[in-house]
C-alpha positions in Angstrom: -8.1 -37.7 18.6 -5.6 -34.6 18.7 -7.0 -31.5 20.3 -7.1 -28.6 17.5 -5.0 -25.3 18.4 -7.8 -22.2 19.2 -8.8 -19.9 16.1 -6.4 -17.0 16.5 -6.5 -13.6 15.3 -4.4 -10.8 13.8 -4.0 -7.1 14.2 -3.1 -4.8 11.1 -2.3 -1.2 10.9 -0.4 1.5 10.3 2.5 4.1 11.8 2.4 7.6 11.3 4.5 11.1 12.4 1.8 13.1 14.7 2.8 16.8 13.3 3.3 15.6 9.4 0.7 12.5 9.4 2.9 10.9 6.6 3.9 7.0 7.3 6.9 6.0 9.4 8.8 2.5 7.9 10.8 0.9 10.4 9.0 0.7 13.0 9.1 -1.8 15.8 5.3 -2.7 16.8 5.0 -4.8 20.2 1.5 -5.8 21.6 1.5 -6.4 25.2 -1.1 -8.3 27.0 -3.8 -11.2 26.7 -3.1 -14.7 27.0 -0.3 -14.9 24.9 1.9 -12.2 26.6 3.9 -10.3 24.0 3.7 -10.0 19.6 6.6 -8.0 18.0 6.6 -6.5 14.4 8.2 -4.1 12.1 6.3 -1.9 10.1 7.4 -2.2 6.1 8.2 0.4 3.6 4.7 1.2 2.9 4.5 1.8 6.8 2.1 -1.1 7.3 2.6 -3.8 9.8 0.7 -7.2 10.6 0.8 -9.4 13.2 -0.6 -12.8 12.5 -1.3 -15.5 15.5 -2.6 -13.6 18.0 -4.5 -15.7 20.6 -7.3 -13.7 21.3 -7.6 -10.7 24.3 -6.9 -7.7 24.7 -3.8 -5.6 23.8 -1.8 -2.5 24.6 0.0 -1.8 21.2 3.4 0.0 21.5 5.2 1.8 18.5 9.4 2.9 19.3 11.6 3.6 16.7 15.4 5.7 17.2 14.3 9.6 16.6 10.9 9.3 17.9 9.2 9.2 21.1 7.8 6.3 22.0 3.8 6.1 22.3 1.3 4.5 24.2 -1.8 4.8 22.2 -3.8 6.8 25.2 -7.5 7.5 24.4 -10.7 6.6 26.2 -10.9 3.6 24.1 -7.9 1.7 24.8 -7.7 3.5 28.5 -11.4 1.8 28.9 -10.3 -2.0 26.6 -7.5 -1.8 25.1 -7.1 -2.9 21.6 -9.3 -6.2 21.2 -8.4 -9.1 19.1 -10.9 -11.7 18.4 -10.4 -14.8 16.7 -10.6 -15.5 13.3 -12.6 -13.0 10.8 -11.1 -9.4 10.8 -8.2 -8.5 12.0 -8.0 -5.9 14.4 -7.6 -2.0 13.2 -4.8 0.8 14.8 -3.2 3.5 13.4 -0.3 4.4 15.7 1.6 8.1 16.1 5.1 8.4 16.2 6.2 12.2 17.7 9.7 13.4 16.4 11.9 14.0 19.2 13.6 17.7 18.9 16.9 19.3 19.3 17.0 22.2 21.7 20.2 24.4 21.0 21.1 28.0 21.6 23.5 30.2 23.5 24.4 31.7 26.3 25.2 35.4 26.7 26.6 37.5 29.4 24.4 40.4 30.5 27.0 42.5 28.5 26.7 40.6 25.7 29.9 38.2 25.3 29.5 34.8 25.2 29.2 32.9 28.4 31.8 30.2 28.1 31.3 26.9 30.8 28.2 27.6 31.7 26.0 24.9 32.3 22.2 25.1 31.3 20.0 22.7 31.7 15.9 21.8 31.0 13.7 21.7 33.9 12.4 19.2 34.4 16.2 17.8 34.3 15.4 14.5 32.7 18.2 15.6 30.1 20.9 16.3 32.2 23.0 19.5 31.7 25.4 20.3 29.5 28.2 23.0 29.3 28.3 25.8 26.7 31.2 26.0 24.5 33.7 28.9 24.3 31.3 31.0 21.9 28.4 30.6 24.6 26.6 27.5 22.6 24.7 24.4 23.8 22.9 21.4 22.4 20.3 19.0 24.2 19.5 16.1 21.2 16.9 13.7 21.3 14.3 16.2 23.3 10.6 14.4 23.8 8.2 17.6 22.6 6.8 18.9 26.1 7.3 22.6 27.6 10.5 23.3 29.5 12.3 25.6 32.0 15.9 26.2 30.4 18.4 27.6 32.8 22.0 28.5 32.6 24.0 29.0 35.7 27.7 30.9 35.6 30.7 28.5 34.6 32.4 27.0 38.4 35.7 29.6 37.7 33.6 32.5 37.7 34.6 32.7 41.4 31.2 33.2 43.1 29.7 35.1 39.5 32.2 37.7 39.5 30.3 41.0 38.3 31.6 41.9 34.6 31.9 45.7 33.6 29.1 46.4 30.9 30.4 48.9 28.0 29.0 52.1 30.1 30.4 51.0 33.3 27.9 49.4 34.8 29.0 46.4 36.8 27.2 43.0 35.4 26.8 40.0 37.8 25.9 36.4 37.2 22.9 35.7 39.8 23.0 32.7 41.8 19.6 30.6 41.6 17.0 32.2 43.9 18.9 35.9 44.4 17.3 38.5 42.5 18.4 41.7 41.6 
């Protein structure tokens, strides 16, 4: 007599932006955990996604898609048991939040007021890198996870030591090093 397979289970659900709350399509929706280690699907048009076979256990569902940041549903119920799949009967319920990522762009000005070509600026904490202002004093950072920052710009590496500049009534300008204060 052949063994029968255990009743699996299934989870269902949607994908949403966080700020907008309007459905994301495209999405790729990985459960990690229980007995069967790891399910993978992609979330349609109508920003719905299934996941059929699903021995039963307990879960940690994962949503990424390019242009958002990647969550980790964290609340007290999945911090306390995860997402729960039984077998059989109904499937399993999540709605999952996608947050934009941002650009972060501006420029960089002397204290006079001229653009601060070859700068570099960069957002504390540096998990971004730096990046070097163009010749009208302007910088970019793409693909920014929403969070509060620290943006800095120190003077371009030919500014021999931050040079003072002349301001338009004669007072003398300088570029401060990090931790010198005026």
């Amino acid at each position: 007599m052949a063994a029968q397979d255990p009743p699996r289970g299934s989870v269902e659900g949607t994908v949403v932006n966080t700020f907008t709350g309007t459905g994301i399509g495209g999405v790729t929706v990985t459960l990690i955990g229980g007995q069967s280690g790891r399910h993978t699907a992609m979330s349609d048009g109508a920003v719905r996604f299934r996941i059929a076979d699903v021995a039963p256990g307990t879960y940690t569902p994962i949503a990424e898609k390019d242009g958002f940041s990647a969550t980790i549903p964290i609340t007290r119920e999945f911090a306390n048991r995860g997402l729960r799949v039984d077998a059989a009967g109904e499937p399993a319920k999540v709605e999952l939040k996608l947050t934009p990522l941002q650009t972060v762009l501006g420029r960089v000005l002397t204290p006079d007021g001229k653009p601060a070509a070859g700068a570099k600026v960069e957002l504390n904490p540096s998990i971004y890198g730096s990046v070097t202002t163009d010749a009208e004093g302007r910088f970019r950072f793409e693909s920014v996870r929403p969070d509060s920052y620290t943006l800095m710009a120190r003077p371009p590496k030919d500014s021999n030591d931050a040079k003072p500049e002349q301001s338009a009534d004669g007072t003398r300008l300088p570029w401060l090093r990090p931790g010198i204060r005026p």
